[in-house]
VOPAGU-2260 file (C-alpha; in pm, 1 decimal, decimal comma):
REM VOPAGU-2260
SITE   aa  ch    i         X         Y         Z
SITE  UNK   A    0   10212,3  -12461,4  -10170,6
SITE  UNK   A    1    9833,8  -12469,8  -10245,4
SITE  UNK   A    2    9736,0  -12563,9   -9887,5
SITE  UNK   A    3    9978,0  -12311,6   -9724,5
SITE  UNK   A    4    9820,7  -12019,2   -9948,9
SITE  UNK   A    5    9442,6  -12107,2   -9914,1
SITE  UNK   A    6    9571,9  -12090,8   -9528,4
SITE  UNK   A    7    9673,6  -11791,4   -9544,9
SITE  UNK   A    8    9370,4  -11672,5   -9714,4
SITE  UNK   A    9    9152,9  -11814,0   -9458,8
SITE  UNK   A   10    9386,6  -11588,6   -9230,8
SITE  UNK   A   11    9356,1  -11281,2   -9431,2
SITE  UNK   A   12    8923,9  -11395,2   -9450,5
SITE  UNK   A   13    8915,2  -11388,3   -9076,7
SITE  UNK   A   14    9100,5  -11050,3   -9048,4
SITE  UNK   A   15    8829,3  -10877,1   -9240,5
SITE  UNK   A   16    8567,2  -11008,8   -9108,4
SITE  UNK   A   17    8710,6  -10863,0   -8779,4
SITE  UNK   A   18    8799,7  -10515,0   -9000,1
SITE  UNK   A   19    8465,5  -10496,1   -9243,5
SITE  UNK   A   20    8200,3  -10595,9   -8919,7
SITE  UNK   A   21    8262,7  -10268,8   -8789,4
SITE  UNK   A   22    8196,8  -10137,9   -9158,4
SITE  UNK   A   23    7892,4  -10276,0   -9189,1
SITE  UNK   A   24    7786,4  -10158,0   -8900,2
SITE  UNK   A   25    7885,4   -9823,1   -8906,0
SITE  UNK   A   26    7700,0   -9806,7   -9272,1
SITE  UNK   A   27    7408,3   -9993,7   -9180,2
SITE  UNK   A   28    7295,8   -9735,8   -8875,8
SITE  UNK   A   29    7462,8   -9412,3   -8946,5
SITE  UNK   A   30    7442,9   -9481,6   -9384,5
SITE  UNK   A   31    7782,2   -9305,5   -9325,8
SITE  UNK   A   32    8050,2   -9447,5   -9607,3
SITE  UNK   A   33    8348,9   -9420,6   -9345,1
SITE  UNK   A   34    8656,1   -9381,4   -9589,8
SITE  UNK   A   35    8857,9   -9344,3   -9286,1
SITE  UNK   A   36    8798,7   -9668,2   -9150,7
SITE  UNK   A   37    9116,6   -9845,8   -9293,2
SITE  UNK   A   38    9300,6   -9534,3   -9047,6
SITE  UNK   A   39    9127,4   -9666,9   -8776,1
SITE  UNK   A   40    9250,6  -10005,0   -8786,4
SITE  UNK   A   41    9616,0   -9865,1   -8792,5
SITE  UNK   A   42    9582,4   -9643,4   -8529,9
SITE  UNK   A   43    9457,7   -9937,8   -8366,6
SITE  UNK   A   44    9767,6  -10134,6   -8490,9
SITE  UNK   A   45   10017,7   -9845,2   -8357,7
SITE  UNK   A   46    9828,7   -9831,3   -7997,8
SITE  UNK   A   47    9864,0  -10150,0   -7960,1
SITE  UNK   A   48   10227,5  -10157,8   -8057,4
SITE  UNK   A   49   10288,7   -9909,1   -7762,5
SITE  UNK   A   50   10110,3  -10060,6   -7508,0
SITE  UNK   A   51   10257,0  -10393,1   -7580,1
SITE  UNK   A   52   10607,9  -10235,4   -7547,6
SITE  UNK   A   53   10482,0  -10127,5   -7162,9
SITE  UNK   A   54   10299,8  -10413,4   -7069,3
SITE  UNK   A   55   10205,5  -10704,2   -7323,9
SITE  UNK   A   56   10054,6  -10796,2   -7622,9
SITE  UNK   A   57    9720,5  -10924,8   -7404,6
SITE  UNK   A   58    9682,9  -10596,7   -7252,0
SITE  UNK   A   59    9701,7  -10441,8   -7562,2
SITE  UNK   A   60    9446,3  -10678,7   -7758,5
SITE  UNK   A   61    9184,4  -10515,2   -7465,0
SITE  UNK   A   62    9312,4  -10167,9   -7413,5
SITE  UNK   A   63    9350,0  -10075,6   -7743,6
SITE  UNK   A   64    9056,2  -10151,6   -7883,6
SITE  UNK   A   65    8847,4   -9971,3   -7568,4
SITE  UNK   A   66    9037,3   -9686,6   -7648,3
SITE  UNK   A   67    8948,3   -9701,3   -8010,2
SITE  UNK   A   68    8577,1   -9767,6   -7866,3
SITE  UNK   A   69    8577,4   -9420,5   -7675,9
SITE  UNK   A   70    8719,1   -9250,4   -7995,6
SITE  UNK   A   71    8442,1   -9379,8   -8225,4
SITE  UNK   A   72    8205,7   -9229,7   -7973,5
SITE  UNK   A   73    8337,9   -8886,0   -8011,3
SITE  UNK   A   74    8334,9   -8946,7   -8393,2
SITE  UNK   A   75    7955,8   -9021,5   -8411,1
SITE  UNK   A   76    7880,1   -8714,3   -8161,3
SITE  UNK   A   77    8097,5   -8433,1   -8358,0
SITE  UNK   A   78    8137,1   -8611,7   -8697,6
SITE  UNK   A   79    7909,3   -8858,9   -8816,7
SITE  UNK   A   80    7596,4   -8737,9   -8611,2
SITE  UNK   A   81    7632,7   -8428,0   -8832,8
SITE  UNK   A   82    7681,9   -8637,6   -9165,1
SITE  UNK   A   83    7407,2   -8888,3   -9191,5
SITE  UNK   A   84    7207,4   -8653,2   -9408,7
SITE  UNK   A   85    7407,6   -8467,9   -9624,2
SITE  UNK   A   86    7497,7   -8566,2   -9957,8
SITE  UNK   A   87    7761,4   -8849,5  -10047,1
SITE  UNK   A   88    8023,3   -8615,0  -10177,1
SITE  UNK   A   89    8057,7   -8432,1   -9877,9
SITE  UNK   A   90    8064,4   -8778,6   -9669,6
SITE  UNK   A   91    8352,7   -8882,3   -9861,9
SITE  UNK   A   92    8540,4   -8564,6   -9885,6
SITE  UNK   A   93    8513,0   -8519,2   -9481,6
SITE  UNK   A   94    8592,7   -8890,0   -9398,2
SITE  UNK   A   95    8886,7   -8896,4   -9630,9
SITE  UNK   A   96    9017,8   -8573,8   -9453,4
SITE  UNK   A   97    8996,1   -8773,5   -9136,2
SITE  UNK   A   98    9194,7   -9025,5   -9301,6
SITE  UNK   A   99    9473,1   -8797,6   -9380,4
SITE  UNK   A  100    9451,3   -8602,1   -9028,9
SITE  UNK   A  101    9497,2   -8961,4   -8883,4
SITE  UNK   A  102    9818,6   -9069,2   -9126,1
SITE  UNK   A  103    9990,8   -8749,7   -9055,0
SITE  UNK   A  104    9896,6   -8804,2   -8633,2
SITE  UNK   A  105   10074,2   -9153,6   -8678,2
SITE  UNK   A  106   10377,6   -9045,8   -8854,5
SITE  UNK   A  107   10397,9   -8716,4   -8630,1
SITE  UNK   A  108   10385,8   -8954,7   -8303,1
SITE  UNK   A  109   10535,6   -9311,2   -8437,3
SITE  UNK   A  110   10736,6   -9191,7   -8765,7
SITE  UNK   A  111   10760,3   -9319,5   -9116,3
SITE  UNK   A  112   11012,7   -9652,2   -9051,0
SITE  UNK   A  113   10799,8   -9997,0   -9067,5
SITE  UNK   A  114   10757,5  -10115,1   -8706,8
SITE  UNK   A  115   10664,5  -10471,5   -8571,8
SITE  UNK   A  116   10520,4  -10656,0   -8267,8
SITE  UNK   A  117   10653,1  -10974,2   -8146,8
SITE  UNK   A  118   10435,4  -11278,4   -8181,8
SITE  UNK   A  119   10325,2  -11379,1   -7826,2
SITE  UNK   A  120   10520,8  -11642,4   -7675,0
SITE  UNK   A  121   10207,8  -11848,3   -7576,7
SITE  UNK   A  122   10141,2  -11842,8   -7916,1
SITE  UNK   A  123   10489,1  -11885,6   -8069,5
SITE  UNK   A  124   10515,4  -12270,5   -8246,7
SITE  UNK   A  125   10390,6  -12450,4   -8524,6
SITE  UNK   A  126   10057,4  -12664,3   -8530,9
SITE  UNK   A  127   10081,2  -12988,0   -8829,2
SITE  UNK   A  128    9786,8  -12904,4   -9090,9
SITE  UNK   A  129    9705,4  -13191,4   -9294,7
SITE  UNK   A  130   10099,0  -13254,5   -9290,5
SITE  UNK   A  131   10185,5  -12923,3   -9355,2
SITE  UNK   A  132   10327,4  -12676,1   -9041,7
SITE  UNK   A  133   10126,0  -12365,2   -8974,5
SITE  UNK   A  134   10185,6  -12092,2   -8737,8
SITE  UNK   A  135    9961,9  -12109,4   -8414,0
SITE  UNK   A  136    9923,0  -11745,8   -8392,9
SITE  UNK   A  137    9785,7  -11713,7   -8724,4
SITE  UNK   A  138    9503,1  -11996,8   -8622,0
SITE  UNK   A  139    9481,0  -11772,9   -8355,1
SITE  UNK   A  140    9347,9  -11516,7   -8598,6
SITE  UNK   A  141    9101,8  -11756,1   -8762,2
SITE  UNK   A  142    8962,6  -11830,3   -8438,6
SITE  UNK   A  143    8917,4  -11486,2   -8356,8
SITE  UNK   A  144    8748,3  -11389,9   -8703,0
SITE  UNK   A  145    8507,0  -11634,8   -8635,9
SITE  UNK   A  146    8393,6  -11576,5   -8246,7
SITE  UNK   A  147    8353,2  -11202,1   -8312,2
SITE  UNK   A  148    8136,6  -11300,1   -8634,4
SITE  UNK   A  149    7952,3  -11586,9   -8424,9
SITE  UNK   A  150    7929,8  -11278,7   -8096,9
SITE  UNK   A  151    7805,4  -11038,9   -8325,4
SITE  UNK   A  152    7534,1  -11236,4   -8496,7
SITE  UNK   A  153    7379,6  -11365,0   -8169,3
SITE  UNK   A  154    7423,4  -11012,2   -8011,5
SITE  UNK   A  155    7219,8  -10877,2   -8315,2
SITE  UNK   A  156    6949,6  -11131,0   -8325,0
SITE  UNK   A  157    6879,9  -11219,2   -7935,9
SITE  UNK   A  158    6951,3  -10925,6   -7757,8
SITE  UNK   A  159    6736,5  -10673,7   -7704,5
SITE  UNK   A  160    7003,0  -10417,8   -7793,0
SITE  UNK   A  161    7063,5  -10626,4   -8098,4
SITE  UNK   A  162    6700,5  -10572,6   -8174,5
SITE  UNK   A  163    6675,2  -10173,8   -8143,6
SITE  UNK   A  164    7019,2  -10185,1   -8388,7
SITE  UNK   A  165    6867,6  -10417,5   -8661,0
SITE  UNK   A  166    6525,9  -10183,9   -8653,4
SITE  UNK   A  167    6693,8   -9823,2   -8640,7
SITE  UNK   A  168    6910,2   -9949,7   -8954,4
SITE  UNK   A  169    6592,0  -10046,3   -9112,8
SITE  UNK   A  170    6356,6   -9719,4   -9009,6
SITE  UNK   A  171    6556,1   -9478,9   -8734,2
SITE  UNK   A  172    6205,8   -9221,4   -8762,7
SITE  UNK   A  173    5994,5   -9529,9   -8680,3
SITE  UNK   A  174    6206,3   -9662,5   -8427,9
SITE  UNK   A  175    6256,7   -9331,0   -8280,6
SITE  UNK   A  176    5854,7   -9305,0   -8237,7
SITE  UNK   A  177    5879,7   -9599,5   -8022,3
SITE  UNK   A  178    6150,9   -9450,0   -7756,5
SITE  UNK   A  179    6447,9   -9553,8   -7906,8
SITE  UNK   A  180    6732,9   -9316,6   -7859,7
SITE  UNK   A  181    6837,2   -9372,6   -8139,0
SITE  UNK   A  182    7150,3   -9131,8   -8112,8
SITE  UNK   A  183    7268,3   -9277,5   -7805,1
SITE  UNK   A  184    7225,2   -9633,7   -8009,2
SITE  UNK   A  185    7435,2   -9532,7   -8289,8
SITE  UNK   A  186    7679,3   -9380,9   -8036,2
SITE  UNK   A  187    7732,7   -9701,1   -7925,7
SITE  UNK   A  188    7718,2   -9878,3   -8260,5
SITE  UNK   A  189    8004,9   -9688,4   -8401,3
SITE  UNK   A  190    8203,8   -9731,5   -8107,6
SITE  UNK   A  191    8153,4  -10067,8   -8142,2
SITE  UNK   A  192    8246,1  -10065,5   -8497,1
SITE  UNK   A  193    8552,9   -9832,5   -8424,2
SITE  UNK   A  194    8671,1  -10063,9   -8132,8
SITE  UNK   A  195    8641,4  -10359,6   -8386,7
SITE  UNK   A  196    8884,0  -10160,5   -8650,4
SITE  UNK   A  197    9107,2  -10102,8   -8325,1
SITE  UNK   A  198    9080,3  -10517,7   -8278,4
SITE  UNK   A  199    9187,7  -10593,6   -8609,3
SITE  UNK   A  200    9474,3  -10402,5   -8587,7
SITE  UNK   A  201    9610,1  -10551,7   -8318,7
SITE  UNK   A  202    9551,2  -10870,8   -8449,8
SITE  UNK   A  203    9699,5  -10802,6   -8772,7
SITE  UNK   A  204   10008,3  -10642,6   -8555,6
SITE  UNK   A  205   10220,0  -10934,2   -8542,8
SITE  UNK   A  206   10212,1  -11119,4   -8873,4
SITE  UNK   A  207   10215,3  -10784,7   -9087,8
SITE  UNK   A  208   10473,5  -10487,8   -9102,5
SITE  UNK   A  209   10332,2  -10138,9   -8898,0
SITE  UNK   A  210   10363,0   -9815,7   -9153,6
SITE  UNK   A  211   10139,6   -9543,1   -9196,4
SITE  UNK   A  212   10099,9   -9661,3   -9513,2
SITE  UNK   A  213    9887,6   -9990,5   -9417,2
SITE  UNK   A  214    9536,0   -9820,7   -9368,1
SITE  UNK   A  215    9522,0   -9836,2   -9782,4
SITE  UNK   A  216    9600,3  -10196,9   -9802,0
SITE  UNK   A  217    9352,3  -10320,0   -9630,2
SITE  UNK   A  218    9067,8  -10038,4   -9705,5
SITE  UNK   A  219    9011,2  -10147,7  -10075,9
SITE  UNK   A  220    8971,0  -10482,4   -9983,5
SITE  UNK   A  221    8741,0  -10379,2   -9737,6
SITE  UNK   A  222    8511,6  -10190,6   -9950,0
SITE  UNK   A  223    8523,7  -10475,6  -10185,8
SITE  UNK   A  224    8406,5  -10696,1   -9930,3
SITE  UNK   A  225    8102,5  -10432,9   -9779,4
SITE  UNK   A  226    7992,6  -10396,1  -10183,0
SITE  UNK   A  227    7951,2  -10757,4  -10281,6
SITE  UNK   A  228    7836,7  -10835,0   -9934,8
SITE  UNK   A  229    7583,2  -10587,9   -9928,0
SITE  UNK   A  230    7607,1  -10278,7   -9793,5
SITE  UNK   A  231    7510,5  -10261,6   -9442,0
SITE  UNK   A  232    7512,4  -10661,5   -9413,7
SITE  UNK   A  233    7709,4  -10844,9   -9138,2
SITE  UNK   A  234    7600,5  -11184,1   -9328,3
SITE  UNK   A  235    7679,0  -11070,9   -9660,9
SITE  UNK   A  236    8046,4  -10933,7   -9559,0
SITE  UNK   A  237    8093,2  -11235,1   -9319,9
SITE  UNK   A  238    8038,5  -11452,9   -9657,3
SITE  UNK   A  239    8251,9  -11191,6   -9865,0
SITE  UNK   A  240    8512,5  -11165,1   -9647,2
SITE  UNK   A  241    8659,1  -11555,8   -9622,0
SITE  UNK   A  242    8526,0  -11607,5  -10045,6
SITE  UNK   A  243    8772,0  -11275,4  -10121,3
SITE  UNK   A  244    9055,3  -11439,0   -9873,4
SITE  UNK   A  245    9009,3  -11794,3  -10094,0
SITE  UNK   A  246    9005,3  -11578,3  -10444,9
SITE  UNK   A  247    9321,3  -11413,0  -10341,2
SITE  UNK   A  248    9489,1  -11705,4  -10234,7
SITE  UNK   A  249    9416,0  -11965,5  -10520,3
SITE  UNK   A  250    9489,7  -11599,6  -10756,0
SITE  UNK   A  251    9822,9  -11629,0  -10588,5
SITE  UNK   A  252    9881,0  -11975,2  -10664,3
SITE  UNK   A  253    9712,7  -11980,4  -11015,1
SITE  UNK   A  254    9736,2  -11597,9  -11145,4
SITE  UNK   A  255   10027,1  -11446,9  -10949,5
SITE  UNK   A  256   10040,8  -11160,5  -11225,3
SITE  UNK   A  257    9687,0  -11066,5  -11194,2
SITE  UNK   A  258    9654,3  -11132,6  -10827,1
SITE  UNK   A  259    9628,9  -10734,8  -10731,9
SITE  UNK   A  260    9338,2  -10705,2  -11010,8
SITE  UNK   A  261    9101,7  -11032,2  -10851,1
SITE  UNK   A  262    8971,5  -10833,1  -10600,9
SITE  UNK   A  263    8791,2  -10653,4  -10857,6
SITE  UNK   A  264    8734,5  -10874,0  -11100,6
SITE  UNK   A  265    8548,2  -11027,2  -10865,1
SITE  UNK   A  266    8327,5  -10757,5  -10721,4
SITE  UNK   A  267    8251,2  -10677,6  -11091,3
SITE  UNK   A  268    8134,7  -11029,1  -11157,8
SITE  UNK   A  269    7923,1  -11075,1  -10828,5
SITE  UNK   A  270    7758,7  -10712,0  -10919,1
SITE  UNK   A  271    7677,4  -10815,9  -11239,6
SITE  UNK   A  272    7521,2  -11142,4  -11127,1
SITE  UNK   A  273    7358,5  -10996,5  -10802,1
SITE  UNK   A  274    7374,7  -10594,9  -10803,3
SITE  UNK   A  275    7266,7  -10626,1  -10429,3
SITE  UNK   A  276    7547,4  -10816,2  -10342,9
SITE  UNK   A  277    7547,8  -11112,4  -10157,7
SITE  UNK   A  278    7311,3  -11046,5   -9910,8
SITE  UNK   A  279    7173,3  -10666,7   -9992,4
SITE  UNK   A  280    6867,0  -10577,9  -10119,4
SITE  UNK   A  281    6778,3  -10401,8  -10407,6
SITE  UNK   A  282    6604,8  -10122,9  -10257,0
């Protein structure tokens, strides 16, 4: 029982780091708290329900998150663009309006019934783990948590886009000086972010039920992650990400009364010990 639910919290690890990247990054350029991010990974989830239905569940892995991708870009240019400098309040009042203009779009176009997406059939047995059986499409998910973690930490540190992103989120008037457009840069970065919500909820498709409900599931846990990672870290949520997966599992196992409270147990203990978080700095 142990092994099968510190599994499954390597699973649910991987599937943040896929969810809270795109946080990070979004935070680290634009210093935009995104409340609506946890709407962006079910719209992502829903899109790729429908295109799955029309084609299959590859085509949907790609199309939905470059459609996700294209809608992050016309979030920067006419949302966050416009909300980089104004005070927090007003950051989280407008994001969390986008998150309920997004619910309502979902249950207006998809409805309010729980809807689900096949496991693919390549992907549909059982791999032997140390004796016990585990689904293949959910070490599927483990494997993708931990290329796009592995892609985006080589992008960021030997590309010479990587390089303009990890300066602009350090000085964007500096960086600016030196010809970086630094609006067309954080175009890109929160498409990329947006496109990696999209990706997680396509992954997360087929192992958890679709409702317009799920955005708030997964957001907390997402924050919690971005906090005692440090906010605008890839390396500190990376680290925060699988650790929170592992708390919630052996919480399951150990403390299943207090399992919904870990989470934030947690966060308060790491803050306490490190208010930076993980990786953060105190400044």
């Amino acid at each position: 029982m142990l092994t099968i639910n510190l599994f499954n919290g390597l699973v649910y690890g991987a599937l943040l780091i896929v969810m809270c990247s795109g946080l990070a990054l979004i935070y680290g350029l634009r210093r935009v708290v995104n409340f609506a991010h946890g709407s962006l990974y079910m719209l992502g989830a829903y899109l790729g329900y429908s295109i799955s239905l029309h084609s299959n569940f590859w085509v949907a892995l790609v199309a939905a998150p470059a459609i996700m991708a294209l809608f992050g870009v016309l979030l920067d240019r006419y949302g966050f663009r416009l909300l980089q400098d104004r005070d927090p309040l007003t950051v989280v009042l407008v994001t969390f309006g986008l998150l309920l203009v997004i619910e309502d779009l979902v249950q207006t176009t998809w409805g309010k019934s729980n809807l689900s997406v096949p496991v693919p059939e390549a992907l549909a047995f059982s791999v032997d783990l140390f004796g016990t059986p585990v689904p293949a499409y959910r070490l599927s998910v483990i494997v993708i948590g931990l290329l796009v973690a592995l892609g985006l930490s080589l992008w960021l540190r030997f590309s010479k886009v990587g390089l303009f992103v990890r300066a602009a989120s350090t000085d964007p008037v500096t960086t600016s000086m030196q010809g970086v457009n630094t609006d067309f840069l954080s175009a890109g970065v929160v498409g990329l972010g947006t496109a990696l919500a999209g990706l997680a909820g396509v992954v997360a498709a087929p192992f958890l039920s679709l409702s317009p409900a799920m955005s708030s599931d997964v957001i907390i846990d997402s924050f919690v992650v971005v906090v005692i990672g440090g906010l605008g870290s890839l390396a500190g949520a990376f680290i925060a990400a699988l650790v929170l997966g592992m708390v919630q599992a052996i919480g399951a196992v150990y403390l299943p009364d207090a399992a919904v409270l870990l989470p934030f147990v947690f966060m308060i203990g790491i803050l306490i010990w490190k208010p930076s978080g993980f990786a953060g700095s105190r400044t």
